[in-house]
One Martini backbone bead per residue (centre of mass of N, CA, C, O) as a GRO file, in nm:
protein
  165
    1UNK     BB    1   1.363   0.505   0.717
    2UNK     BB    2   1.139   0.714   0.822
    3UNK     BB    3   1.392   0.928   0.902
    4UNK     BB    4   1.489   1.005   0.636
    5UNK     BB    5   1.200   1.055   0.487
    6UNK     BB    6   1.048   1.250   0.709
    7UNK     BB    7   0.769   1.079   0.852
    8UNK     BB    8   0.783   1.159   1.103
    9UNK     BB    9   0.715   1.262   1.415
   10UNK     BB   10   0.706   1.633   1.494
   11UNK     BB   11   0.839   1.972   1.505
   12UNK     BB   12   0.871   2.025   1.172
   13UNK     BB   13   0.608   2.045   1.091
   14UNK     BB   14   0.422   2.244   1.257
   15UNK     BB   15   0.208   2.467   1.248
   16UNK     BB   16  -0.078   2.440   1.043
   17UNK     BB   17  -0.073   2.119   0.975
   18UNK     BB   18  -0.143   1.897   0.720
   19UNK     BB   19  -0.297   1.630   0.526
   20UNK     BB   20  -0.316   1.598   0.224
   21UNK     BB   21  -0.551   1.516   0.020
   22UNK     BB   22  -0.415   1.563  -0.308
   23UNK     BB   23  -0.082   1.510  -0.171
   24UNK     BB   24  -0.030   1.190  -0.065
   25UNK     BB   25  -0.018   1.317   0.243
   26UNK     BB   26   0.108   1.554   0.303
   27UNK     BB   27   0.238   1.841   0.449
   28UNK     BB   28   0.020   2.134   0.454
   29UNK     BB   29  -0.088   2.481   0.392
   30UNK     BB   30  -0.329   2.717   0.355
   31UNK     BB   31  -0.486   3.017   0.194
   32UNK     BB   32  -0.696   3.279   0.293
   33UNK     BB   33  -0.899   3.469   0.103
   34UNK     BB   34  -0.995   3.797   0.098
   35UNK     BB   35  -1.114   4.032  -0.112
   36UNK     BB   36  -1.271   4.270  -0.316
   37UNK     BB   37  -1.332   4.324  -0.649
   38UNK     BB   38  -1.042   4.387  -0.748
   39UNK     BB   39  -0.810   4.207  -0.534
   40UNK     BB   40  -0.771   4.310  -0.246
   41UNK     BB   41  -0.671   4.224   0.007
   42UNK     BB   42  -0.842   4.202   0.352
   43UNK     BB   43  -0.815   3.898   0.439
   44UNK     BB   44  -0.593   3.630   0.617
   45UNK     BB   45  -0.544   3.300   0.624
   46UNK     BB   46  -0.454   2.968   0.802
   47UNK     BB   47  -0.389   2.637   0.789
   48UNK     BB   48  -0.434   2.318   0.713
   49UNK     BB   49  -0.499   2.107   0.447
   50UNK     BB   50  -0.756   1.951   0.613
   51UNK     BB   51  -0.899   2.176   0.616
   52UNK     BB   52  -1.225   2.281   0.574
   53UNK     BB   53  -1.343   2.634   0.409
   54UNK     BB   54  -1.575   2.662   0.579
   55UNK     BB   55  -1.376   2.715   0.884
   56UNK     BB   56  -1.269   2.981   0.748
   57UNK     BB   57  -1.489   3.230   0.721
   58UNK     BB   58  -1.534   3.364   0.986
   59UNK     BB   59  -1.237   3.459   1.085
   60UNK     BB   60  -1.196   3.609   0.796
   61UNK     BB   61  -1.487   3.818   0.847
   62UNK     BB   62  -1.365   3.915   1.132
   63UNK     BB   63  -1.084   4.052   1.007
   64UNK     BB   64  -1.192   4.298   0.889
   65UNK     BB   65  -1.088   4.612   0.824
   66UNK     BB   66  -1.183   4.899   0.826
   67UNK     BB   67  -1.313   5.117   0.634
   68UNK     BB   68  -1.238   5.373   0.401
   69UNK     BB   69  -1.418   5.580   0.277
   70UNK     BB   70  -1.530   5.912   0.117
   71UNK     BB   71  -1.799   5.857   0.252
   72UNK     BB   72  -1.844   5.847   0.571
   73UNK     BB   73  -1.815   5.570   0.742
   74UNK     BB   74  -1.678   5.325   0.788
   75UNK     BB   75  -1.627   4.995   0.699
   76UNK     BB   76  -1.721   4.674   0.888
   77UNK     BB   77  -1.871   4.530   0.600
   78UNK     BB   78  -1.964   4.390   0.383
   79UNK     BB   79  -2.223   4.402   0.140
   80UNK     BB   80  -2.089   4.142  -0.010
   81UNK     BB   81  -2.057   3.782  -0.122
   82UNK     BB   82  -1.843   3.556  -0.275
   83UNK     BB   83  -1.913   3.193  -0.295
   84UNK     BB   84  -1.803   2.876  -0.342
   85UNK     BB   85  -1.936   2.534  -0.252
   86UNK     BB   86  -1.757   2.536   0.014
   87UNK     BB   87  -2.003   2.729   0.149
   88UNK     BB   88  -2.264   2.549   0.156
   89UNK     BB   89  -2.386   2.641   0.435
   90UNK     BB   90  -2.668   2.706   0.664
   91UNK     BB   91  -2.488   2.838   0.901
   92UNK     BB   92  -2.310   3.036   0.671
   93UNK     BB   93  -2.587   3.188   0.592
   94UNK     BB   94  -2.674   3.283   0.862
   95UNK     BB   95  -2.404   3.412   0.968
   96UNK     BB   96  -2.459   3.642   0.739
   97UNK     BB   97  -2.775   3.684   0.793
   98UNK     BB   98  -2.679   3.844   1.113
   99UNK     BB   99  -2.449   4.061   0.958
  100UNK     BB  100  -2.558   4.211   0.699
  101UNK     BB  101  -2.465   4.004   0.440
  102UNK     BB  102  -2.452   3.944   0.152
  103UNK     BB  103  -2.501   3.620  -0.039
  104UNK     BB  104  -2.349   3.411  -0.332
  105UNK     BB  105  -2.398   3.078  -0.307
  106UNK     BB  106  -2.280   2.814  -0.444
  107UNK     BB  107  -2.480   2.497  -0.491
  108UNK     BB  108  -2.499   2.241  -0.466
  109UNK     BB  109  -2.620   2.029  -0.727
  110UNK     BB  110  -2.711   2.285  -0.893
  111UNK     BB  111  -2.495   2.471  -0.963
  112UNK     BB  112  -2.278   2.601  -1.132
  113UNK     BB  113  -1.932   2.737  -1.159
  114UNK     BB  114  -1.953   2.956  -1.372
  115UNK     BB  115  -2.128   3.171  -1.265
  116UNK     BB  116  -1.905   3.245  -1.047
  117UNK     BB  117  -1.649   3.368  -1.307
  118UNK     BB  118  -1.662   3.677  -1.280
  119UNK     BB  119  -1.548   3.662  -0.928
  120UNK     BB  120  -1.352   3.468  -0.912
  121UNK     BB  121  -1.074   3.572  -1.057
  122UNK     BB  122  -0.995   3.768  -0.854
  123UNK     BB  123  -0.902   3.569  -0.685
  124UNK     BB  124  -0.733   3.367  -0.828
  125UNK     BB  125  -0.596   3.661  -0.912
  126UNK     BB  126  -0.403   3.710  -0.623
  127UNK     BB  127  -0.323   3.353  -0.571
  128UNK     BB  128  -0.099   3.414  -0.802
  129UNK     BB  129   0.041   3.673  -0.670
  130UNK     BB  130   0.146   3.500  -0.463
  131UNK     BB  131   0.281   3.268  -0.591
  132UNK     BB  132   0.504   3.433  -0.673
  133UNK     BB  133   0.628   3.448  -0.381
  134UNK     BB  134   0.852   3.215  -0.292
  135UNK     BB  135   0.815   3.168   0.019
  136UNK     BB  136   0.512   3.040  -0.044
  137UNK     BB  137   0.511   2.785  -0.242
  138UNK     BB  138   0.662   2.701   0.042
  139UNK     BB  139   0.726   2.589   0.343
  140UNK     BB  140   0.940   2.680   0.599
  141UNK     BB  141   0.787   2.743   0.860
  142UNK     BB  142   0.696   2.645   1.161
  143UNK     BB  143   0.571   2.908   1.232
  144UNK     BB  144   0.278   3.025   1.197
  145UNK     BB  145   0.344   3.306   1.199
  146UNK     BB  146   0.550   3.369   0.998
  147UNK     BB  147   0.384   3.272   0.767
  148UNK     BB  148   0.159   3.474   0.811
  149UNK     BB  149   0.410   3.738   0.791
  150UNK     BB  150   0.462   3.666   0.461
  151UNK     BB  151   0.130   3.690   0.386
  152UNK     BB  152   0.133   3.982   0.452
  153UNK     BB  153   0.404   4.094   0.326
  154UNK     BB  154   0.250   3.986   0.013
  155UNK     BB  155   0.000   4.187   0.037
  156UNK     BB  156   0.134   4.476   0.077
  157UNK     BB  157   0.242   4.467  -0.162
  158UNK     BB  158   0.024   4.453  -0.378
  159UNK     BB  159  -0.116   4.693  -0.287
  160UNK     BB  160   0.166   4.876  -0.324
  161UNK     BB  161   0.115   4.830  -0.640
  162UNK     BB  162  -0.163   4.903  -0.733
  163UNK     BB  163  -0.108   5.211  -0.608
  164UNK     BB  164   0.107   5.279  -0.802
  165UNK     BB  165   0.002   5.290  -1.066
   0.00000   0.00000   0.00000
């Protein structure tokens, strides 16, 4: 009954899978991603549905390629972060003030999170124009690298759809 049903381990369910903690415990991957201000993608990672957000954040700002200015050198680091309460730990606020980056982390317990309504919305639309993508609305891939090159190639087409208006 458990291989009809497809709940046996094995390795079909893949890499960087986990169970869902909001969705039944079903087994799926969560995509993380920093944008700029107005939403282009900067920096994209992959986990397991069961991994919490703040221990995707080192790798993601650590991710971020040189930015080339108008002006002057690359940009090797942002220079501000806007990041909602599931990163409100003091050692993720340590680690961007050892990096030279402010951070704006939304408190747990102590504020709401509509202040950073103004900054969120740039991810939230950004992760809608992923979920557009039909290959990635579902993980059909068991090799984490492949779902992870066609979510680098559907922040690619964002990125060229952005350039080209």
């Amino acid at each position: 009954m458990r291989y009809r049903l497809r709940e046996h381990e094995g390795p079909e369910k893949g890499d960087l899978t986990g169970p869902n903690p909001v969705d039944r415990g079903k087994f799926g991957s969560k995509i993380h991603l920093i944008t700029e201000r107005t939403g282009l993608p900067l920096s994209v990672g992959i986990s397991g549905a069961n991994l919490h957000d703040s221990q995707a954040l080192e790798p993601l700002v650590r991710g971020i390629p040189p930015i080339r200015s108008r002006r002057g050198r690359r940009r090797r680091k942002p220079a501000k972060l806007h990041a909602d309460k599931g990163y409100d730990y003091a050692h993720l606020r340590k680690w961007l003030r050892q990096r030279g980056i402010k951070h704006r982390i939304a408190r747990r317990e102590i504020e709401s999170s509509q202040r950073l309504g103004l900054h969120r919305w740039t991810i939230e639309r950004t992760m809608a124009w992923l979920a557009g993508c039909r290959r990635l609305h579902r993980r059909y891939e068991r090799k984490a690298e492949h779902f992870l090159a066609f979510t680098s190639i559907a922040c690619t087409l964002i990125c060229y759809r952005r350039i080209a208006k």
